[in-house]
Backbone bond lengths (Angstrom), bond angles and torsions (degrees), N, CA, C in turn:
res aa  C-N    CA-C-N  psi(-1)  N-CA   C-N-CA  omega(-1)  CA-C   N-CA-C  phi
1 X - - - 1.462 - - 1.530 111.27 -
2 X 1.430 112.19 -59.88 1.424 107.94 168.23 1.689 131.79 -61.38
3 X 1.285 117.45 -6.47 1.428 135.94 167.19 1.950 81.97 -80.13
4 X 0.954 125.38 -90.02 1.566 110.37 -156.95 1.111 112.97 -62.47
5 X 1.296 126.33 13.26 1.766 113.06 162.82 1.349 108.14 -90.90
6 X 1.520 109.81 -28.98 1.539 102.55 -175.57 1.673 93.93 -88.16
7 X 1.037 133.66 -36.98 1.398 117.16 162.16 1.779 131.12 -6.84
8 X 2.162 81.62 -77.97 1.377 97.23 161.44 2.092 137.13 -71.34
9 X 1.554 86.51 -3.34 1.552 75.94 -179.94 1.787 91.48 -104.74
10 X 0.682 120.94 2.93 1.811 105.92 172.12 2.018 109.73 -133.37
11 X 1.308 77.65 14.95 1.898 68.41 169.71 1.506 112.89 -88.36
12 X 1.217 133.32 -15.86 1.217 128.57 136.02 1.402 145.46 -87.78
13 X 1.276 118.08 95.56 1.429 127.89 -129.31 1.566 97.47 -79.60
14 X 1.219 117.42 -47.17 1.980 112.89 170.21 1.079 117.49 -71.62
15 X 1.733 135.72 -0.27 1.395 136.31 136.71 1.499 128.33 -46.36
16 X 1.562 98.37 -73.19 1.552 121.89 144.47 1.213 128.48 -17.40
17 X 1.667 112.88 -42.92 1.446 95.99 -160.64 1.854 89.03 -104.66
18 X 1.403 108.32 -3.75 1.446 109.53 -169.68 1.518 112.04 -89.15
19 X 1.612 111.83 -27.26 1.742 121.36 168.30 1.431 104.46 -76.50
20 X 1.570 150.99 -12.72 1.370 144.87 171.06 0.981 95.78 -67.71
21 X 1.789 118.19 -73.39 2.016 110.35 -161.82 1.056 95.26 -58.27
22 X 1.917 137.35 -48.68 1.709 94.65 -156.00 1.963 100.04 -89.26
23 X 1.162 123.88 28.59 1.232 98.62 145.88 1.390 119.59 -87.47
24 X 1.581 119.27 -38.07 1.317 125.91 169.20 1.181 118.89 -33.47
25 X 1.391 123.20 -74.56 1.532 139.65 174.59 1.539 96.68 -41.10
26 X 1.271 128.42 -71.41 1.541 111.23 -174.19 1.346 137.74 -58.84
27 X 1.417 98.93 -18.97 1.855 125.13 169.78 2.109 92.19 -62.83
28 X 1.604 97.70 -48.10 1.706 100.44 -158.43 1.627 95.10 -57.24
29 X 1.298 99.15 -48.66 1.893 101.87 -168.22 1.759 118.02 -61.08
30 X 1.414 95.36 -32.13 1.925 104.14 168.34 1.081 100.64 -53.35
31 X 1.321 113.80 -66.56 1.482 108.78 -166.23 1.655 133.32 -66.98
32 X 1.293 109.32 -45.66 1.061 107.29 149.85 1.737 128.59 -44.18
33 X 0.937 122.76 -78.21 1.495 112.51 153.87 1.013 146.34 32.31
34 X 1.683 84.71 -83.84 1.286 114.83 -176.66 2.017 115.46 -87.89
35 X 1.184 95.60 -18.50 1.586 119.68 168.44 1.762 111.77 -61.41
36 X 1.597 90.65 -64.21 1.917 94.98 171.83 1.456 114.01 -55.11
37 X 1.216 109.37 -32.39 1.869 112.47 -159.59 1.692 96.12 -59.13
38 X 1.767 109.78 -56.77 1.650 150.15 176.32 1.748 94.36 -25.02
39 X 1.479 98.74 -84.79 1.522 116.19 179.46 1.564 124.84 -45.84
40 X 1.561 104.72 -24.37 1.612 109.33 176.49 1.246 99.77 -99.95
41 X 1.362 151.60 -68.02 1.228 148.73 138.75 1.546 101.29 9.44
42 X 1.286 130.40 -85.23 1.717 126.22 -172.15 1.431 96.51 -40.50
43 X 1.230 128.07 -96.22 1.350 146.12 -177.59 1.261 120.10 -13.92
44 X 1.473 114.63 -6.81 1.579 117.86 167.87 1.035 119.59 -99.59
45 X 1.422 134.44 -8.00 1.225 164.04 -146.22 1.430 114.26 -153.45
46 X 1.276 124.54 3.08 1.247 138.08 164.91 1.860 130.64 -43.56
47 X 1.066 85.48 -51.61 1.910 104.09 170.11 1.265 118.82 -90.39
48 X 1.194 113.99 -11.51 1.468 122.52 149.81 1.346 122.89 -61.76
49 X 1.348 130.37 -71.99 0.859 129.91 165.49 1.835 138.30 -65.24
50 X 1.517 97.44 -2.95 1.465 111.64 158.95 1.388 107.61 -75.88
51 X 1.389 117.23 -29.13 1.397 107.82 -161.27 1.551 110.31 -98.76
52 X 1.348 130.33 54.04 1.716 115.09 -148.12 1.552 101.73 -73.92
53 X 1.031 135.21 -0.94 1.623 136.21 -159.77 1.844 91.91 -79.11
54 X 1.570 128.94 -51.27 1.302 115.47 159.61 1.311 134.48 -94.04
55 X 1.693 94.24 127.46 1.587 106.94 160.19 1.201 124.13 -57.84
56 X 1.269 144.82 -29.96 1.512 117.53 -177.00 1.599 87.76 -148.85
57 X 1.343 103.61 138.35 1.451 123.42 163.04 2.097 124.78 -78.08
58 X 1.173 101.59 147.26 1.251 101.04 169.31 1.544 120.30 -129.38
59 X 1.208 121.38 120.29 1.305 124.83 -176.27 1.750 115.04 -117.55
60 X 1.354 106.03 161.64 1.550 89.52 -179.71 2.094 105.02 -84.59
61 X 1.599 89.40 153.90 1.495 103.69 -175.17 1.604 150.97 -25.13
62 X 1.852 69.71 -28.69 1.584 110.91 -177.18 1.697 119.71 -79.18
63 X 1.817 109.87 -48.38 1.252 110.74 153.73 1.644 135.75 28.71
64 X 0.710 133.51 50.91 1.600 132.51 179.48 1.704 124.31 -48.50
65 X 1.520 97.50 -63.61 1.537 106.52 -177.78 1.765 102.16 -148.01
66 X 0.984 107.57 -167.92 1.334 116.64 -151.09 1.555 103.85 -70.25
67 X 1.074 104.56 -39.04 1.648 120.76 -174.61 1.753 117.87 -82.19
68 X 1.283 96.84 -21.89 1.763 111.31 -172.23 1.748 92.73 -75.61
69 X 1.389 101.46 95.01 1.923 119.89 -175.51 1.920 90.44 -95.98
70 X 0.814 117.60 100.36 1.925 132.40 155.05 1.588 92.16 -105.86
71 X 1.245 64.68 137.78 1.962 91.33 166.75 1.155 115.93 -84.92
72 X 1.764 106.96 163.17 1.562 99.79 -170.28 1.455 80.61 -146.78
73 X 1.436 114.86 139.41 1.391 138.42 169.48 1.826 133.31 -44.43
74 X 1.348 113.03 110.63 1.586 78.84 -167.38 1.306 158.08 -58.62
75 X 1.656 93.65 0.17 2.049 103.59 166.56 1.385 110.44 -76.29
76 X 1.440 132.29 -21.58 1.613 122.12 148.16 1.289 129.62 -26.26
77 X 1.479 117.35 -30.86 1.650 126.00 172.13 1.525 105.04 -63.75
78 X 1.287 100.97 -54.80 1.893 114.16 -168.73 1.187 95.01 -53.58
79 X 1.541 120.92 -62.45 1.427 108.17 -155.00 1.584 108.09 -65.05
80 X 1.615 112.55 -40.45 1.808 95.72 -172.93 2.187 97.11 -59.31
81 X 1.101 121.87 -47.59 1.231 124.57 -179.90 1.557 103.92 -9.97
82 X 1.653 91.33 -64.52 1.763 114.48 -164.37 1.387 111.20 -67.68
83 X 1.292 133.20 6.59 1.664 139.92 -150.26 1.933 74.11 -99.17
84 X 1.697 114.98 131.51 1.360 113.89 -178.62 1.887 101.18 -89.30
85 X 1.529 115.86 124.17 1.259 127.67 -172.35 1.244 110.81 120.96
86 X 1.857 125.67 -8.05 1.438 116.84 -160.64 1.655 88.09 -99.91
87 X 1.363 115.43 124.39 1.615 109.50 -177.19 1.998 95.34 -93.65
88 X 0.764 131.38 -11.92 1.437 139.74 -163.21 1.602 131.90 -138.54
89 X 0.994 160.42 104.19 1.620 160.00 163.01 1.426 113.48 -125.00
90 X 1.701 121.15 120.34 0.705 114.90 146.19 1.850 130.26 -124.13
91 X 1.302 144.60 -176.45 1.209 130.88 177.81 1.251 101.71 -90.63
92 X 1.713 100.39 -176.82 1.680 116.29 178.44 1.813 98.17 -168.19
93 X 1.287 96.53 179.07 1.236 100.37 -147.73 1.797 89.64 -153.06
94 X 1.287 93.36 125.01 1.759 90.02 174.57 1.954 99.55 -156.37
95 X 1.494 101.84 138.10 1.437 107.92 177.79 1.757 101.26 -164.06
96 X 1.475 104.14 175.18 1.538 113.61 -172.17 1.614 91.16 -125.37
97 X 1.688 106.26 134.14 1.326 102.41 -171.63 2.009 87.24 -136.74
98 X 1.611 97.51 174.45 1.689 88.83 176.33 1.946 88.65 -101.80
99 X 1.309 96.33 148.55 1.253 121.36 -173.80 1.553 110.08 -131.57
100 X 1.345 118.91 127.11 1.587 131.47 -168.50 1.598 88.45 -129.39
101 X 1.545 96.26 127.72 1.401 100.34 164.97 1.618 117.46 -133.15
102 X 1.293 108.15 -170.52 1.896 86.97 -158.65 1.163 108.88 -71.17
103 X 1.251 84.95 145.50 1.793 110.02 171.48 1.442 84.94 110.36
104 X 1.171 149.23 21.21 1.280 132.79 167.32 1.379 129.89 102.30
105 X 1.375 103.13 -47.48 1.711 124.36 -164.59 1.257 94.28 -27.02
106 X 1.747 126.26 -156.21 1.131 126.71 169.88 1.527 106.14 -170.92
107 X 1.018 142.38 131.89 1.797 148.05 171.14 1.440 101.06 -126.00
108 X 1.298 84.24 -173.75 1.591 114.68 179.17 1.709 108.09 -143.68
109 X 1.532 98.79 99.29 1.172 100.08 178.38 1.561 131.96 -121.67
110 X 1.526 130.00 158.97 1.476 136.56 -158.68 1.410 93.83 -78.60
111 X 1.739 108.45 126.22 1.794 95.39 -172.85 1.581 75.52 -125.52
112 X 1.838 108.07 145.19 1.908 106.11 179.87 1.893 83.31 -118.42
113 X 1.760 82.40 135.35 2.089 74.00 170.90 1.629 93.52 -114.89
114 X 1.876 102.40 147.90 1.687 99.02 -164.10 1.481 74.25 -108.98
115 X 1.462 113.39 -176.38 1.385 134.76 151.35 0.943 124.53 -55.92
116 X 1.470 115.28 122.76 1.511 121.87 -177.00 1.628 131.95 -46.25
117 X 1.548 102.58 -48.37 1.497 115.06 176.44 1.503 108.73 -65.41
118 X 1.489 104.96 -65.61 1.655 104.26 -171.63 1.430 118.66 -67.17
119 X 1.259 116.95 -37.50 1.327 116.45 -146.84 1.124 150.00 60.65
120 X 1.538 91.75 28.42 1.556 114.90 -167.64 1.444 105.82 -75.04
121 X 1.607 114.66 124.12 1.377 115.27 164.50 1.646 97.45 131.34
122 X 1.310 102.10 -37.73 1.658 102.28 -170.29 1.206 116.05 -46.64
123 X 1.318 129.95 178.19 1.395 143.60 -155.34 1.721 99.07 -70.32
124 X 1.227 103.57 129.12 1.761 119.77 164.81 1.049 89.73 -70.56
125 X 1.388 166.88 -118.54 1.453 144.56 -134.67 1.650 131.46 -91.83
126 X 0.843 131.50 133.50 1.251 130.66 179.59 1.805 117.96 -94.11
127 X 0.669 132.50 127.80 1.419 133.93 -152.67 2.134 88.97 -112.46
128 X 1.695 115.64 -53.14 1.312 113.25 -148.64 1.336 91.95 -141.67
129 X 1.364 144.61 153.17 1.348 152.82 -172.67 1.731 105.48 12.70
130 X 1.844 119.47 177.30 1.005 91.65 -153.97 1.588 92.33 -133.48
131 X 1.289 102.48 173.61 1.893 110.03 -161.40 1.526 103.93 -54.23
132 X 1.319 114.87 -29.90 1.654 102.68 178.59 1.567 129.74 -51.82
133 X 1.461 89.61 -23.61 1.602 106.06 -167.64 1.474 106.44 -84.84
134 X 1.843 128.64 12.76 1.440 136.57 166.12 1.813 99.97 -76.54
135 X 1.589 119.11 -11.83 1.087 97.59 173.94 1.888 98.77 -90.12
136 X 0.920 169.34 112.89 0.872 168.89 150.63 1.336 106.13 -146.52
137 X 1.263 131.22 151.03 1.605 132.91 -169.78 1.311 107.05 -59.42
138 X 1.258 119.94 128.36 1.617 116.65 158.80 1.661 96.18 77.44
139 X 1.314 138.72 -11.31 1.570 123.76 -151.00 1.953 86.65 -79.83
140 X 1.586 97.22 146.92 1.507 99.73 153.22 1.684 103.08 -136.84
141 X 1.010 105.48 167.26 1.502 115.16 -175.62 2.127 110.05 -111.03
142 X 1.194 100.25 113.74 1.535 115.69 -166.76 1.690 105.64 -81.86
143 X 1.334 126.55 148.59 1.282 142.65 -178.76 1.880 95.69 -82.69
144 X 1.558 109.01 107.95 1.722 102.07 -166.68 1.763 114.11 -70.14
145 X 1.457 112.45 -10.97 1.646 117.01 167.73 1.781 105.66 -73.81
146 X 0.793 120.12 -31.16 1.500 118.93 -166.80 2.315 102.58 -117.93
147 X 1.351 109.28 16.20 1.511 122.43 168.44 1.824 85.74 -96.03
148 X 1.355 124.97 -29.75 1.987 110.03 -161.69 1.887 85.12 -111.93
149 X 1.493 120.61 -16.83 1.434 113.82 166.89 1.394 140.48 -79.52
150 X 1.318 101.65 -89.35 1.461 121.90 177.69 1.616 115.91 -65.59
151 X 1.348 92.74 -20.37 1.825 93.04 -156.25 2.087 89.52 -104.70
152 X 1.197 101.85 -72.79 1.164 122.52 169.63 1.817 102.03 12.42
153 X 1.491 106.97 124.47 1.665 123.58 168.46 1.300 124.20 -60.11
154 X 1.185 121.28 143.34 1.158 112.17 -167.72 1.552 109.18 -78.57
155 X 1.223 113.53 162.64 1.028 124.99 150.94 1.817 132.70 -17.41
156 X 1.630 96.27 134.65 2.065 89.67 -160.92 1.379 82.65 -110.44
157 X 1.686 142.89 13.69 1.473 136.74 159.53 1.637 97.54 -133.22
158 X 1.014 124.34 144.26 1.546 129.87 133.52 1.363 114.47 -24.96
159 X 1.629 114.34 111.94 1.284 143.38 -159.73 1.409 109.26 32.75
160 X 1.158 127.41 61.55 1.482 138.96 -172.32 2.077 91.01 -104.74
161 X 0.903 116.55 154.98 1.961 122.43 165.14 1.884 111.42 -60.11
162 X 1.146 109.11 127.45 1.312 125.66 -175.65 1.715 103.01 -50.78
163 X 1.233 137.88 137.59 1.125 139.07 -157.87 1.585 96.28 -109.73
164 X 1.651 114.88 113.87 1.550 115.22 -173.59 1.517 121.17 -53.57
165 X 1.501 140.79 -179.05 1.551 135.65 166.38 1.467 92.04 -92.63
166 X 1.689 126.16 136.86 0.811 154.29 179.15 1.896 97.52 -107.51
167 X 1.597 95.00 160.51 1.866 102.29 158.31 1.028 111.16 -59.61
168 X 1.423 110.37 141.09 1.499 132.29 166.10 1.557 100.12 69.28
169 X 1.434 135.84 34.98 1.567 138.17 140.83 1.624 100.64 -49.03
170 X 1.257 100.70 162.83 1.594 110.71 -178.76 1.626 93.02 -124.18
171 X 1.177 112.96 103.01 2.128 96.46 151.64 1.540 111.79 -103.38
172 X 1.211 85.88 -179.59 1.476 106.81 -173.15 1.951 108.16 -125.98
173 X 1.752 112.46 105.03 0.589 126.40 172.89 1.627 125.28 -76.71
174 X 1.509 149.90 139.06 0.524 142.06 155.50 2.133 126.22 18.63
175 X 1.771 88.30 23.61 1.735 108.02 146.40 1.509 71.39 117.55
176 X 1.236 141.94 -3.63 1.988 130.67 -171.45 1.614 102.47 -117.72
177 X 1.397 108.70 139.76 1.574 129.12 -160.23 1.665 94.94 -63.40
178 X 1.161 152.96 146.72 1.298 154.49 152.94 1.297 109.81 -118.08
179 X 1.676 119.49 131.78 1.938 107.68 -168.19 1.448 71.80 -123.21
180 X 1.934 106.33 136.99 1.374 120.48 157.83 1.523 121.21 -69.10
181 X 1.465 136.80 125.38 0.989 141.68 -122.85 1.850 97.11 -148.95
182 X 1.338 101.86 -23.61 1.353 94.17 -155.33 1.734 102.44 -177.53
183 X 1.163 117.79 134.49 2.016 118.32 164.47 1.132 104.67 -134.44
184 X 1.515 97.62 136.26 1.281 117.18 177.51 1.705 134.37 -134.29
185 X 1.043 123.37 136.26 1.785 106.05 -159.02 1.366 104.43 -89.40
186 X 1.919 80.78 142.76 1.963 92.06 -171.68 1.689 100.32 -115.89
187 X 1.299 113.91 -161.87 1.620 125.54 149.64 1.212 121.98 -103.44
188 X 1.295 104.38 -10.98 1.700 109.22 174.37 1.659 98.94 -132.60
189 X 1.370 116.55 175.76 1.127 140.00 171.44 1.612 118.06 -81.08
190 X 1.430 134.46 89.45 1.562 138.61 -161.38 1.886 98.88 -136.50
191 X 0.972 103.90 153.35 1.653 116.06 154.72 1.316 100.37 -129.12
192 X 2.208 105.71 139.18 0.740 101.08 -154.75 1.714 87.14 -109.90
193 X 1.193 125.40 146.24 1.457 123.14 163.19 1.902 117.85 -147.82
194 X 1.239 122.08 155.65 1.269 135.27 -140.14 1.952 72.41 -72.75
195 X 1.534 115.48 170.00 1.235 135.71 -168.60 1.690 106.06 -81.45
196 X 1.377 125.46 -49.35 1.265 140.64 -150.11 2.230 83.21 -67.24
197 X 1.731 84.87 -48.68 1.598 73.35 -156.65 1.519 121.47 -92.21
198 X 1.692 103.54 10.80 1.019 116.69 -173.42 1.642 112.73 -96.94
199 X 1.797 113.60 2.11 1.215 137.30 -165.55 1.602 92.40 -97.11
200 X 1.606 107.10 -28.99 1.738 107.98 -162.08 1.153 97.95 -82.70
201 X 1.433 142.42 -26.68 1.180 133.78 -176.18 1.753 112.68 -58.76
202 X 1.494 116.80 -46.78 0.886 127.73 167.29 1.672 120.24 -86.60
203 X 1.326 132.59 52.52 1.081 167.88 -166.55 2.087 98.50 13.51
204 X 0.885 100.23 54.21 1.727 127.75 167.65 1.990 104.25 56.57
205 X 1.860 79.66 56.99 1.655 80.16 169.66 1.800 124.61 -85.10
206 X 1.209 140.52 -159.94 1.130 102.72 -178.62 1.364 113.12 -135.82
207 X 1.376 118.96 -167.06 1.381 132.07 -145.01 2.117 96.45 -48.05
208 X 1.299 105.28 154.00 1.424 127.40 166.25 1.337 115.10 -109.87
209 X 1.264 139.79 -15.63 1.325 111.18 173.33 1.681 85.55 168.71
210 X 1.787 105.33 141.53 1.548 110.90 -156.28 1.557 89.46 -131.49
């Protein structure tokens, strides 16, 4: 029986060869698919899991989705503070600003501001100098896949390779000097800079999520 099924499924050989690709092709599109779904799915949840030092997040009420950043007032700190069982709270600070770095170019990039004292939140890995050095004037700490990508100088010939951000690059944040200080590998694309000064860019609005 199984000799005459394969009989009949390959005795017509441009039948045959036409039910392999489109199983292939439909195997390719599952998978793929299901790959994009994976990669967008992570990426919402990205700074979450960069950040493992906190257990529970606080956002304001309003909150929609992962990206919907409302500000929250600074007696919001006190009160989670005051919640009886919370041994710890600190703020953070997250916004998208346009960013020009040398040579002109120009983006728009995810800047997270941590707390000054602790440094709670900063980058789980450090790739190049080290998180202490976010206290330093102006220092922010760059994502090192997106320092040779997104950020990366242009070119010093016509179609020459984009020239990566090195230590001590200067950008220009949202009109305020930023000195690269440090790269570090993320899952998403972020610059990381201390909270106080990452509030000034956005002319000292307040905390996003504690």
């Amino acid at each position: 029986m199984n000799l005459l099924a394969l009989k009949m499924l390959a005795g017509d050989r441009a039948k045959y060869i036409g039910i392999v690709m489109g199983l292939t092709f439909a195997s390719l599109l599952i998978t793929q698919q299901a790959a994009i779904y994976s990669g967008l799915m992570t990426r919402t949840y990205s700074q979450i899991t960069d950040t493992s030092s906190a257990d529970i997040w606080v956002t304001d009420a309003e909150v929609q989705f992962v990206e919907d950043t409302k500000r929250m007032l600074d007696r919001e700190l006190y009160r989670v503070r005051g919640v009886e069982g919370v041994q710890w709270a600190v703020p953070g600070f997250k916004g998208y600003f346009n960013t020009q770095v040398p040579g002109g170019k120009k983006v728009v990039a995810s800047v997270i501001g941590i707390d000054d004292v602790s440094l709670i939140g900063g980058p789980p890995q450090m790739v190049e100098g080290k998180l202490e050095d976010l206290r330093q004037r102006d220092g922010v700490i760059v994502d090192v896949a997106e320092a040779g990508g997104k950020l990366a100088k242009r070119a010093a010939t016509p179609g020459g390779e984009p020239v990566p951000l090195k230590l001590g690059d200067v950008l220009e944040i949202n009109d305020h000097r930023a000195v690269v200080v440090g790269f570090c590998a993320l899952s998403r694309f972020h610059l990381h800079q201390q909270r106080a000064a990452a509030a000034e860019l956005c002319a000292g609005e307040s905390e996003g999520w504690i």
